[in-house]
N, C-alpha and C positions, 0 to 999 in steps of 0.2 A: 616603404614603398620601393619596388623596384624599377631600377631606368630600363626605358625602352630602349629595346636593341638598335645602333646603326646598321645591322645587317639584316639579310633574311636567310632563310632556306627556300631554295627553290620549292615555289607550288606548281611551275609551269615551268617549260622548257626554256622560254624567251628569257627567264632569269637567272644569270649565273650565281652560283654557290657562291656565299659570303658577301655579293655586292652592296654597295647602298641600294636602300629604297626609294624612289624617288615619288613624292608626294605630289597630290593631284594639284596643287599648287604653286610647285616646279614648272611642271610640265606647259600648264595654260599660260604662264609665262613664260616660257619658252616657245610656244605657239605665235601668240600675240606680240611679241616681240623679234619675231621672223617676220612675220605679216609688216607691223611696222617700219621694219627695215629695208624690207622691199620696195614699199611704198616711197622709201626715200634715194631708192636708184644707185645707192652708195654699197658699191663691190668689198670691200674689207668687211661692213658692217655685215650683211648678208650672207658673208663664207663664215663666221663666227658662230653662227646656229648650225655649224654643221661638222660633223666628224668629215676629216682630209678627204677619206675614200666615199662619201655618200654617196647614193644615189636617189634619183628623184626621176622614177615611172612615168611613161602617158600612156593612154590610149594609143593601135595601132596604126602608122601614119602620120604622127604628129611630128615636129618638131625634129626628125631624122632620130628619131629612138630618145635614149633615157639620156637626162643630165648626167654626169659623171663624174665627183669631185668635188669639194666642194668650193673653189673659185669658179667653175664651168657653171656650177646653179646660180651663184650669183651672179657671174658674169652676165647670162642670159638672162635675169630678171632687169637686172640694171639696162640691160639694151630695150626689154619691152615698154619699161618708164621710159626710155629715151624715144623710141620710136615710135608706139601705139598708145605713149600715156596711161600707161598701165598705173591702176590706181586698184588693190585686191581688200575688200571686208573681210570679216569674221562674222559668221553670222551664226553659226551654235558647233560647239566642242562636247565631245562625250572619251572620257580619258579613264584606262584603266590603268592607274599607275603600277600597281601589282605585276604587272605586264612589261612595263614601258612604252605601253600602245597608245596611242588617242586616234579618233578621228575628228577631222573637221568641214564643217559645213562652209562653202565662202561663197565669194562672189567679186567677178574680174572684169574692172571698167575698164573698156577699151575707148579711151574718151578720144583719140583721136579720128576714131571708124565710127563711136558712136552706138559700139555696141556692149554688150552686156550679157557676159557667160557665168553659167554657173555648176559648181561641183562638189564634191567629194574628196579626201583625202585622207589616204593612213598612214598615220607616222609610226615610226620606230625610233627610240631613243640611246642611249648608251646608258652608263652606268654614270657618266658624269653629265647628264640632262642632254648631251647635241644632240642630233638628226644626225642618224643614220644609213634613214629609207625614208621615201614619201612616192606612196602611187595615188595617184591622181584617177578619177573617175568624173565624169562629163556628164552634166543633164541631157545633152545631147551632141548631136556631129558640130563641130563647127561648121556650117552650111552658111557660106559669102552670103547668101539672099539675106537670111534673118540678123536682126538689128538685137534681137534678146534670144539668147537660145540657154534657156529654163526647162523647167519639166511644166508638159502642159495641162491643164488644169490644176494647178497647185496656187491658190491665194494666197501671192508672195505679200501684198498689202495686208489683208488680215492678220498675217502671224509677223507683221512689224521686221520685215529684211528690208533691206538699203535696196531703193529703190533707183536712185541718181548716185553718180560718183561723189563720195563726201570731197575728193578734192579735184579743183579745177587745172587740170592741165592746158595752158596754149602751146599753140603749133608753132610761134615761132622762137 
């Protein structure tokens, strides 16, 4: 029997000649374990899923443009747990590791406003699993009035997505 190669030959551009492959396996743990890290507001922990130069995409208008760096992503996550009670699910991953690509589906309790956005994201990885892109896509505008900004008519309760923030944040 022969071993399976650690390398590949590029089938797609996103793949450099001779790299590791990273398995869909890797990858959702490295998702999931961003997401976690976020959730715990802690800046070293949250730069560590990320290659030094990443960057991390919004929508136009948001946030004075793109994160840049990867202490600047976490920085800024770690201030929205501090400030907005930012508490972000995982709610479905579709990962092509051939690629290095995934996206993911989530959902961002803003438990100190009270509200509840939701989105999109594609990641890019390196050759040794980090984050080295994430653009972000929005079910809709962040519009002050709405308390859930979802995609509307989509039955977030039928298809079993976090409905309430699973953790409680207080304000004081």
């Amino acid at each position: 029997m022969t071993a399976r190669p650690t390398t590949i030959e590029p089938a797609h551009p996103h793949v450099p000649k001779g790299h590791h492959m990273l398995d869909d396996t890797e990858i959702e743990a490295t998702m999931r374990g961003y997401f976690d890290a976020c959730n715990t507001g802690n800046v070293d922990l949250i730069a560590n899923y990320f290659t030094p130069d990443a960057v991390h995409y919004f929508p136009p208008g948001m946030y004075n443009g793109p994160f840049v760096g990867a202490r600047t992503i976490a920085e800024r996550w770690s201030d929205a747990v501090a400030n907005l009670g930012s508490v972000w699910t995982v709610e479905n991953i579709i990962i092509d590791a051939r690629t290095r690509r995934a996206v993911m589906e989530w959902s961002h309790f803003k438990t100190y406003q009270n509200k509840l956005l939701r989105g999109d994201e594609w990641y890019e990885f390196d050759e040794n699993g980090l984050i080295t892109e994430i653009r972000a896509y929005y079910a809709s505008p962040q519009a002050p009035e709405l308390e859930r900004l979802e995609l509307g008519g989509f039955d977030y309760t039928e298809r079993g997505y976090a409905l309430e923030s699973p953790i409680v944040r207080n304000t004081d």
